[in-house]
C-alpha positions in Angstrom: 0.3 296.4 128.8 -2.1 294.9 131.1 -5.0 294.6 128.7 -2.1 292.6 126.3 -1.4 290.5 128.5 -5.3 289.7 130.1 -5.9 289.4 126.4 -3.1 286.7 125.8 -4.2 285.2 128.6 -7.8 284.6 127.9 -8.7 287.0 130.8 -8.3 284.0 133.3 -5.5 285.0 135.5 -3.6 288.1 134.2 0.0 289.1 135.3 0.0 292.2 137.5 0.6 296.0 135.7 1.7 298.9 137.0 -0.4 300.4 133.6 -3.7 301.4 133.8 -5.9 300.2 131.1 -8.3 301.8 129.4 -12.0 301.1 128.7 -12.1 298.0 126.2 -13.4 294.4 125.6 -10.4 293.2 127.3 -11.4 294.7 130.1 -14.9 294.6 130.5 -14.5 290.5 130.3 -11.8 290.9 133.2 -14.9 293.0 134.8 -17.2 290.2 134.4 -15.0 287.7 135.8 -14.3 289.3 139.0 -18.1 290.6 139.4 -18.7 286.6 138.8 -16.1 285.8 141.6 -17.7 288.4 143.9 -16.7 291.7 143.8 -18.5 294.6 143.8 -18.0 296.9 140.7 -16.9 299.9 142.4 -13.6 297.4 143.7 -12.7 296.4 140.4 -12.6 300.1 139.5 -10.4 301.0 142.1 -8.1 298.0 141.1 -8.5 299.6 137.5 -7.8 302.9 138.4 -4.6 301.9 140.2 -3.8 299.8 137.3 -4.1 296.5 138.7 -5.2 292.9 137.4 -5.5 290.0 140.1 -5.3 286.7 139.8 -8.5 284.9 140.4 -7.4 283.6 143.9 -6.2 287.5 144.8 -9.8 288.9 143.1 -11.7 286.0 145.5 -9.8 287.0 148.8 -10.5 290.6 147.7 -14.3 289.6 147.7 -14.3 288.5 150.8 -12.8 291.3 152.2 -15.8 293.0 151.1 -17.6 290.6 153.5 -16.5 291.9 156.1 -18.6 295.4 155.5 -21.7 292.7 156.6 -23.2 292.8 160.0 -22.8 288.9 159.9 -19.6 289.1 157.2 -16.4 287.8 159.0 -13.2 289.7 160.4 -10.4 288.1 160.2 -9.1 286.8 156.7 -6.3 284.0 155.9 -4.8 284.0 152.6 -2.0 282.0 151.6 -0.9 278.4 152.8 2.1 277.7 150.0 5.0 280.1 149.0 4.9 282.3 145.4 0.7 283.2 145.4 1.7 286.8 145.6 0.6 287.1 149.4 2.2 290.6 150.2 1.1 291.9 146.6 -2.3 291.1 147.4 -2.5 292.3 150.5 -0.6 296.0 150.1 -3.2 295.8 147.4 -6.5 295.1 149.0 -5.3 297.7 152.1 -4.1 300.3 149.4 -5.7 300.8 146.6 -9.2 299.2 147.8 -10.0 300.1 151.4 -8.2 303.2 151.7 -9.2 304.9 148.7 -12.9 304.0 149.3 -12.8 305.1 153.4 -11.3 308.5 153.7 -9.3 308.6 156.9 -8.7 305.0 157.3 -5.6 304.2 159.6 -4.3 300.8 159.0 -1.5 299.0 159.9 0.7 296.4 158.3 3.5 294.5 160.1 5.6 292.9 157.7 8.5 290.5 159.8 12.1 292.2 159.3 14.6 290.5 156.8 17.7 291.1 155.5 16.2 293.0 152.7 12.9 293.7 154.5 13.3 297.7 153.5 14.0 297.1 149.3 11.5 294.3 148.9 9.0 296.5 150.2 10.1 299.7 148.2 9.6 297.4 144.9 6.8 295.8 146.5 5.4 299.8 146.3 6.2 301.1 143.2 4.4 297.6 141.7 1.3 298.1 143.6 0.9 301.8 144.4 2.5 303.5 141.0 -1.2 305.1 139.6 -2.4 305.5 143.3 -1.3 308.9 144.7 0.3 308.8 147.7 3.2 310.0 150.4 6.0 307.7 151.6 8.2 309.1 154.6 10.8 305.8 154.8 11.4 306.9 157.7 8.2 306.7 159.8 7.7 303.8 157.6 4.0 306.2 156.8 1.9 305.9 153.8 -0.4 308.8 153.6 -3.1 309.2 150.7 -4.9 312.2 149.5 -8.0 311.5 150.8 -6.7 311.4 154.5 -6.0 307.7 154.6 -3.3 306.1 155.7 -0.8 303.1 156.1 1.6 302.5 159.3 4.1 299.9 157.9 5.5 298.3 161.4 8.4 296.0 161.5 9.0 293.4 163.5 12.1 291.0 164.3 11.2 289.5 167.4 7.6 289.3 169.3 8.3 292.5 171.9 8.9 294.2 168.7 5.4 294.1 167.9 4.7 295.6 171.5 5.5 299.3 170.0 1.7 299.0 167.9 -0.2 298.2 170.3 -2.7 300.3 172.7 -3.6 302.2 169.6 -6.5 302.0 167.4 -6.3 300.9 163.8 -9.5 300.4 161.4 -7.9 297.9 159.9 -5.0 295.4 160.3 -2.4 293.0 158.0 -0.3 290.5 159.5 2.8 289.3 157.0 4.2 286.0 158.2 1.6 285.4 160.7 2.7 281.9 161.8 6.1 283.5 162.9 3.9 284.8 165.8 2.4 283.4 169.2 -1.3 282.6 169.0 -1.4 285.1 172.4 0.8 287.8 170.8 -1.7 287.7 167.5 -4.4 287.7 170.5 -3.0 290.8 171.4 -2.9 292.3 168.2 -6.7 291.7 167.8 -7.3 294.0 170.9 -6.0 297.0 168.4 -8.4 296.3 166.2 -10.8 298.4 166.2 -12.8 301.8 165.2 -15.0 304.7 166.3 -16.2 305.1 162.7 -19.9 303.9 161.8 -18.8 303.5 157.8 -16.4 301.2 158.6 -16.2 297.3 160.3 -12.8 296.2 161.3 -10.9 293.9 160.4 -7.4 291.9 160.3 -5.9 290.1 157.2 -3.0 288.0 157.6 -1.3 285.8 155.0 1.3 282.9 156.0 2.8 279.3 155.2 2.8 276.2 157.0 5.1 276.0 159.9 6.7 278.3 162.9 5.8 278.8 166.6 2.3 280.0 165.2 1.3 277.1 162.9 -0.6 274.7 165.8 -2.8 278.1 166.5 -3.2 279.3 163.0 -4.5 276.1 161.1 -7.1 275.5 164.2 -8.5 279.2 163.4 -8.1 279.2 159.7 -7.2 275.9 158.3 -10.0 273.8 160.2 -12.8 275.9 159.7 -12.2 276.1 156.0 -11.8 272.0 155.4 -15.5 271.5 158.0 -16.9 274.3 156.1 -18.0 275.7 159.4 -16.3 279.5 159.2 -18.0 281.8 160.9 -15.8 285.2 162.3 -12.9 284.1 159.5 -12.3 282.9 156.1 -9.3 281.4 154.5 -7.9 281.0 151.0 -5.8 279.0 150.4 -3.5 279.5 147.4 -0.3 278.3 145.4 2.5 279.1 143.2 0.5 277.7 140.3 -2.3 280.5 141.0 0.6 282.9 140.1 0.6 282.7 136.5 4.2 286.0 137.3 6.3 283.7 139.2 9.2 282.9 136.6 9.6 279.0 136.5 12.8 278.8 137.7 11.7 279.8 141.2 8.4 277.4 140.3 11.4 274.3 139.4 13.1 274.9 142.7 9.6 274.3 144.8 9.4 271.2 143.1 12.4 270.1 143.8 12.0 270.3 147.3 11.8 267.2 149.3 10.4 266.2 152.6 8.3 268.4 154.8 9.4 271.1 152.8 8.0 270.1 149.7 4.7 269.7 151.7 4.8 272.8 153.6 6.1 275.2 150.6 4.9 273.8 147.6 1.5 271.9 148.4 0.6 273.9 151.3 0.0 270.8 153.4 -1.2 271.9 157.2 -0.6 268.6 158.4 2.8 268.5 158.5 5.7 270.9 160.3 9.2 271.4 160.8 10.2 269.2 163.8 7.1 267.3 163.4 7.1 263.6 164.6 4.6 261.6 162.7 5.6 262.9 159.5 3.5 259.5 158.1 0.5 261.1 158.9 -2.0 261.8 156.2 -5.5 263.0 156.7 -6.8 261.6 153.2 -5.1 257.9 154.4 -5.3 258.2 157.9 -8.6 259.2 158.4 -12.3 257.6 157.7 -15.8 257.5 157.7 -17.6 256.0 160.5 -19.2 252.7 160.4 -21.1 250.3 162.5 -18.2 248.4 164.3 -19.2 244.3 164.1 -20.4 242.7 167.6 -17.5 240.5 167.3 -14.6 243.0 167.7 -12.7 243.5 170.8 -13.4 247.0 172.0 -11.9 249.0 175.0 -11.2 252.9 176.5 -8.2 254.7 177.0 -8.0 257.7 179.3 -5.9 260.4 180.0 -6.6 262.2 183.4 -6.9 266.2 183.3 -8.8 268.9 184.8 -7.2 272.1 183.7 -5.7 270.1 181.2 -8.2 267.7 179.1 -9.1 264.9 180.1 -9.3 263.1 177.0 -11.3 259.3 176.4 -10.7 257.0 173.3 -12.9 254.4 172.5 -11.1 251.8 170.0 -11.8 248.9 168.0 -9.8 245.8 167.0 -10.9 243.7 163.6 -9.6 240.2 163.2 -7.3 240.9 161.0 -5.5 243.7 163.9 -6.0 246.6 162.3 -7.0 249.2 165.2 -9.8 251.8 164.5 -10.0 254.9 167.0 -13.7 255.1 166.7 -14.7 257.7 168.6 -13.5 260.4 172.1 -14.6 262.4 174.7 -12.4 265.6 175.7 -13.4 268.1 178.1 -11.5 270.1 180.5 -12.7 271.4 184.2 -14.7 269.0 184.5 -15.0 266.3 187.8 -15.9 262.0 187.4 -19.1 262.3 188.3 -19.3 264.5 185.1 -17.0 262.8 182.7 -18.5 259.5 183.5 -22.4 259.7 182.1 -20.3 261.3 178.9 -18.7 258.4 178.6 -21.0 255.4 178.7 -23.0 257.8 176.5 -20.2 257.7 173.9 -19.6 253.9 174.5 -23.7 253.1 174.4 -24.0 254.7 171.0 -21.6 252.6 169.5 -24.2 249.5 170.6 -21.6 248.5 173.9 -22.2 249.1 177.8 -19.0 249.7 179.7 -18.8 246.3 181.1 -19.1 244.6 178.3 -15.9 246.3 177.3 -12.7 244.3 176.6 -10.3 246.7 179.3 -10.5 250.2 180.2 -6.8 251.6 180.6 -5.9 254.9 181.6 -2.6 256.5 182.8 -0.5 256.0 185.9 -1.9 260.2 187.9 -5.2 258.7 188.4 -3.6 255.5 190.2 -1.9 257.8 192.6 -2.3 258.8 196.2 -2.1 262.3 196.4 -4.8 262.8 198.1 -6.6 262.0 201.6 -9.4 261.0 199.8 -9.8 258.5 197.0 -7.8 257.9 194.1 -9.5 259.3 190.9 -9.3 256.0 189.4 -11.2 254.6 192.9 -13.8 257.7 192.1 -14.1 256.5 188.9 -14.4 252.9 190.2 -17.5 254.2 192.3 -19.3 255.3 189.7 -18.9 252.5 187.5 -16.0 252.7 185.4 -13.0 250.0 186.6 -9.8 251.4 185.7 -6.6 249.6 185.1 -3.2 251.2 184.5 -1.8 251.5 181.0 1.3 250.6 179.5 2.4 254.7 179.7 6.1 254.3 178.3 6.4 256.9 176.2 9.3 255.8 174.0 7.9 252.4 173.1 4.1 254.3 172.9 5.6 256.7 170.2 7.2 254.1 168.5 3.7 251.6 168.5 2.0 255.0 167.3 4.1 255.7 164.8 4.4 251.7 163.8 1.1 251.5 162.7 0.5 254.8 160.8 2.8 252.8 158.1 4.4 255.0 155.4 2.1 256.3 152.5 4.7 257.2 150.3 6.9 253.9 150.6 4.0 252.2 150.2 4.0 250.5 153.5 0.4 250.2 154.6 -1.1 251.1 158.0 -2.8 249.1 160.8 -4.4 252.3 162.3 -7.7 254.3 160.9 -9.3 257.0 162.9 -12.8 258.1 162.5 -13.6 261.4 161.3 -15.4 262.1 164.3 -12.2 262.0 166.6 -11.8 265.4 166.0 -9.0 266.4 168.5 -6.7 263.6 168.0 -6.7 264.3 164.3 -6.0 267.4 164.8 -3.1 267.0 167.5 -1.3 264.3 165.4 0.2 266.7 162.8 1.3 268.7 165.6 3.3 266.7 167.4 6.9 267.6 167.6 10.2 265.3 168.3 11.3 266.1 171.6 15.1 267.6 171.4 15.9 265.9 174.3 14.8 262.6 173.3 14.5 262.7 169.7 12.7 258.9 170.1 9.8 260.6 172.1 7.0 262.8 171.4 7.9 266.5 172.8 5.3 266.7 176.2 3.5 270.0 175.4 0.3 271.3 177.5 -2.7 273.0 176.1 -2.9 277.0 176.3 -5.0 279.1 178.8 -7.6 279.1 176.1 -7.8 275.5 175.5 -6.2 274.9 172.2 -3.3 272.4 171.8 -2.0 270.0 174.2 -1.6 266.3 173.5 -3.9 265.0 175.6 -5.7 263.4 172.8 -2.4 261.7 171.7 -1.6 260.8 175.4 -5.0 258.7 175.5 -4.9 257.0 171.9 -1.3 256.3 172.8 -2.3 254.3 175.8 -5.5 252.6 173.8 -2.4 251.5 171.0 -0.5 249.9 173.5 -3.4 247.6 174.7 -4.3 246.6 171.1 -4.0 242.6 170.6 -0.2 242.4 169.1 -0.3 238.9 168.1 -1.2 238.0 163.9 -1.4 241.2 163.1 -2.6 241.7 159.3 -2.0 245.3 158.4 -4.7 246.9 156.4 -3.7 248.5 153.0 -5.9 250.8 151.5 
């Protein structure tokens, strides 16, 4: 059955089979195909002995899960992004019939997030991927024990203390179902288990998820951003779709597509960029966001800041063209960090756009630094003495969303934008997408802080905010692209 069908299918992406096949053509060009996506031979033969055929997105995250046996190979894997690319086939698989059968005594763990049908979907999910692969299931335990002394601890979760019953033990490796479902510090938490006494074996977690839930902010930062820079070091993602599934029946393919809204986005194209809940859902990286340029001597150009110290304290520098569109051309952002330090960082940004700091149009920042609350001087007098001028911004956050959200225009009705951000503003691109309506006041942009670790906040959004609302209002042109 399998080799029919890899043979019907020219070999490219072949449904799944619980068949073995035997020694053919067929199957030696199926060979050659994954050896030419990366995997070693002996992992194609387990996936042939346990009479499996993966799609080419499956056989590439399975490579790199072979990467992780290097010294400098990462550890952590992300494999998903859409709904229907046969996520928690792949990764029963790769866990299964690759690592365990190649590593006797293995322990791993899998926590799949309960359902309704949580128990049946996996017990199908089983007899697909595990029928040639000898093996023990106690449903019980929720145990999978192979021959060779390997095994599988299938853990269940339906809310995060669940997931508290895993931990403090030590499991070589680790798969996370529906990791977005879970906190970044929970996940964090996780990690700690991960880990061996074994010299045969490196450690590491897979996980495999969709945009949107408590853990999306913290999941594209790890994954997603690394993967678009091209800068992954510890992790690797793949990102994959419904249309890499070539056993997904069309009729659940037709109701993807006729999704609308962030839905659509989230479930069919995989977009990071946009959430449930999210607020500038106008956004788009590929409209939004540009190359830099050398901004013309004649443009008005000024700072925004946004006051932090174990919060960010972020710095926009902005430009104005004639025709009013506004450019956020480049930031600073660091955190724990006094004036006297920010300050150099700042007139070095500023400088290398060919402008000093007084010959700036304004430099606006928001009302904390204006206030009294200490014996001392006022920030924004500290700031004053060593030779930035602050003046208070417009900081009403209704009106600020709506002026943020004014200019991003609308893509998809074809109403064009009056704001462009350089590529090199990399926090504020990635906070936009994040944002969230607050349920309070749906008009206004949920406050949120950044975590112990640094990631997320809106301090980025708080300073571009406050640079928007100092923008020249008057003959505005917008700027269609």
């Amino acid at each position: 059955m399998a080799l029919l069908e890899a043979r019907r299918r020219g070999l490219i992406l072949p449904t799944h089979s619980s068949n073995a096949p035997s020694p053919s053509e067929p199957w030696q060009r199926y060979q050659s195909v994954a050896e030419g996506i990366g995997c070693p031979t002996d992992q194609v033969e387990n996936f042939r002995r346990a009479g499996l055929v993966l799609f080419k997105k499956q056989l590439h995250a399975s490579a790199l899960a072979r990467q992780c046996d290097l010294p400098d190979g990462p550890t952590e894997l992300g494999y998903g992004g859409m709904r229907g690319p046969g996520k928690s086939f792949w990764l029963l698989a790769q866990i299964a019939a690759d690592d365990c059968q190649r590593c006797p005594g293995l322990k791993a763990l899998i926590l799949r997030k309960v359902l309704k049908s949580a128990k049946e979907s996996f017990e199908d999910l089983r007899r697909q991927v595990l029928k040639n692969v000898p093996h023990e299931y106690h449903a019980g335990t929720g145990v999978l024990n192979f021959p060779n002394g390997s095994r599988i601890i299938l853990g269940h979760y339906k809310d995060e203390r669940d997931v508290d019953t895993y931990l403090g033990l030590e499991y070589d490796v680790i798969g996370i179902e529906e990791a977005t479902t879970l906190t970044k510090s929970k996940c964090d938490v996780i990690g700690t288990c991960n880990r061996t006494s074994r010299s045969d074996w490196r450690p590491r977690t897979y996980s495999t998820t969709n945009p949107g839930g408590i853990g999306h902010g913290w999941y594209k930062q790890k994954f997603v951003e690394p993967y678009r820079s091209g800068k992954e070091t510890e992790t690797r993602f793949i990102p994959a779709s419904v249309y890499d599934n070539k056993a997904t029946n069309p009729e659940y393919v037709k109701k993807l597509e006729g999704l609308t809204g962030w839905l659509r986005r989230a479930w069919l194209e995989g977009d990071w960029d946009i959430a449930a809940g999210q607020f500038f859902t106008t956004f788009r990286r590929e409209v939004h966001v540009i190359q830099p340029f050398d901004i013309p001597a004649n443009w008005d150009m000024w700072c925004a800041l946004d006051y932090g110290f174990t919060h960010y304290t972020s710095v926009h520098l902005l430009a104005q063209s004639g025709e009013g569109t506004v450019y956020v051309v480049d930031e600073h952002g660091e955190r724990r960090w006094l004036p006297r330090r920010h300050v150099p960082a700042i007139k070095e940004m500023v400088e290398r756009h060919g402008r000093t700091i007084g010959s700036l149009k304004q430099f606006v920042a928001g009302p904390d630094v204006f206030a009294r609350t200490r014996p001392e001087q006022t920030i924004a007098e500290e700031y004053e003495s060593l030779g930035i001028k602050l003046r208070p911004a417009n900081d009403g956050r209704i009106n600020g969303a709506g002026e943020f959200l004014s200019r991003l225009g609308d893509p998809d009705s074809d109403i064009p934008s009056s704001l462009l951000i350089f590529e090199r503003c990399g926090r504020l691109i990635e906070t936009i997408p994040d944002l969230q309506h607050d349920p309070h006041r749906p008009e206004d942009v949920l406050k949120v802080d950044c975590d112990e670790d640094g990631s997320g906040g809106d301090d980025a959004y708080d300073s571009c905010r406050y640079g928007l609302m100092a923008a020249r209002k008057r003959e505005i042109r917008f700027h269609r692209l």
